[in-house]
Residue, then its C-alpha position, 0 to 999 in steps of 0.5 A: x912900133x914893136x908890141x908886146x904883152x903880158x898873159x895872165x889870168x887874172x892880169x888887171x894887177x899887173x906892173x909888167x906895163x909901167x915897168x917895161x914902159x919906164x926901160x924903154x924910155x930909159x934906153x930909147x927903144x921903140x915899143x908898146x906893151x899891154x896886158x892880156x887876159x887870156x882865158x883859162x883853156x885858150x892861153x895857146x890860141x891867145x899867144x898865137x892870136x897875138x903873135x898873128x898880130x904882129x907881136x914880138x914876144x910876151x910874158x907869162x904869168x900865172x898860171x900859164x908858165x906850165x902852158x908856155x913851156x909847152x907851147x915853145x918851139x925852142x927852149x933856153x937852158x935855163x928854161x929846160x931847167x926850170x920846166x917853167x916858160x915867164x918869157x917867150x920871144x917870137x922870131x922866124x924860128x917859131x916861138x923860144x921859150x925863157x925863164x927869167x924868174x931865178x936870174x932875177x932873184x938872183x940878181x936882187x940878191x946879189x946886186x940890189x940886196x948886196x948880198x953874195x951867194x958864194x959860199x953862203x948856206x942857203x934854205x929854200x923853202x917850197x919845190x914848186x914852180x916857183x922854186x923850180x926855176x931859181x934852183x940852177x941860178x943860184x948854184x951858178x953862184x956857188x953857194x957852200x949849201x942849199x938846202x930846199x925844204x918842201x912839205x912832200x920831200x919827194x917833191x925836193x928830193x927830185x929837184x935833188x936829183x935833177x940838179x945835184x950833178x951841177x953841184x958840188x959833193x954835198x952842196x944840194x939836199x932836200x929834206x921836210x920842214x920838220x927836219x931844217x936843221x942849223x942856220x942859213x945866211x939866205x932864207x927864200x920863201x918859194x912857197x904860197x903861204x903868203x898868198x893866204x897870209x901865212x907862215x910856212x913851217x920855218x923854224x925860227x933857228x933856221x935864221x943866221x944873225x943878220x940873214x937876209x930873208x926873202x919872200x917872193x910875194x910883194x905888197x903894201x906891207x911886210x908878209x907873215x914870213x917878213x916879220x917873222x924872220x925880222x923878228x928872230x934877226x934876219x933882214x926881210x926882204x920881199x919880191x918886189x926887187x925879183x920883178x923888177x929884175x926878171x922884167x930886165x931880163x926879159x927886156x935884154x932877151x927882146x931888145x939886147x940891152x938891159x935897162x938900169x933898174x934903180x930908179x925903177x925898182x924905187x918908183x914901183x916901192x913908192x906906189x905901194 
């Protein structure tokens, strides 16, 4: 039976294994997967231990993504993008990196959500990893404008410039929280604020009448961001659907086929 795992540390909170369990029940592929702590200085040693274990690919969370990135062999367009590894194959070519985190967002965006990206003005909040890696998805969509806000502007001002010739004339720009100005149809929360239960500097004009909303973060109850955004006319939304559908894609990437995610996405919603 093919295995497969997640990296983490910590990982005990995992979903990875319920989830990648329920695709492969759904589409009848043969497989196990587990959690793997892998310690903090040995994520190399701890992928290559696996893989001498016959495994066939992994995925990465934090905080090793940085460390994948390095230790691939190969790496997808959409990885070189987001200088960010979440999913690494493991074939007679060596180990290939991939990144299915902004494929996933986007996809519960435009899918679960319903909510189309072209033509939309969107504000992304935060230039970190986590914002790295949604950047060429969502121009893929061709939105009229996205805007990414960061506390460093250089921070956003070189995600600007490393993008910009993907866009159109005008479409990608950078600026400070401070300096967010006119509504947007998506809102994104790439920061960590959240983690800590706070609200990163949005300003409350930032949300359109019935914009969508989305923190990357997920739990039992709506985050600081969430209610905030509700409270001044937008729709929240949390990372819940993002998960679920970057497992997809990881899932296609190993097995060639991509699992329904629904019901999926309702289990996990109901266990929270």
């Amino acid at each position: 039976m093919d295995r497969y795992c997640v990296f983490g540390n910590p990982i005990a909170h995992s979903k990875s294994p319920e989830i990648h369990a329920a695709y492969a029940a759904q589409t009848g592929q043969q497989l196990a997967y587990e959690k793997r702590l892998a310690p903090l200085d040995g994520f190399a040693g701890a992928v290559r231990a696996f893989v001498a274990e016959g495994g066939k690919g992994a995925n990465v969370t934090v905080p090793f993504k940085l460390e994948a990135h390095k230790l691939a062999d190969a790496l997808t367009v959409r990885a070189q993008a987001a200088g960010a590894v979440n999913t690494l194959v493991f074939g007679p070519d060596g180990i290939i990196g991939d990144n299915t985190d902004g494929a996933g967002l986007v996809a519960d965006i435009t899918v679960n959500a319903g909510v189309p990206i072209a033509g939309k003005r969107v504000l992304l909040l935060g230039a970190g990893g986590a914002a790295r890696g949604v950047v060429l998805p969502i121009l893929e969509h061709r939105p009229a404008a996205l805007v990414i806000a960061n506390r460093t502007v250089a921070t956003a001002e070189a995600l600007v410039a490393q993008f910009g010739a993907l866009a159109g004339p005008g479409v990608l720009s950078a600026c400070g929280f401070a300096d967010v100005r006119g509504a947007f149809d998506i809102v994104i929360n790439a920061t960590s604020a959240s983690l800590n239960s706070d609200l990163p500097p949005v300003p409350a004009g930032a949300f359109a009448p019935g914009a969508l909303a989305l923190d990357m973060m997920y739990g039992a109850r709506p985050t600081v961001f969430m209610q905030f955004a509700a409270s001044h006319g937008a729709v929240p939304r949390d990372g819940l659907g993002m998960l679920v559908e970057q497992a997809a894609e990881a899932f296609l990437a190993w097995r060639g086929v991509r699992p329904h995610t629904g019901a999926v996405l309702q289990q996990l919603r109901s266990q929270l």
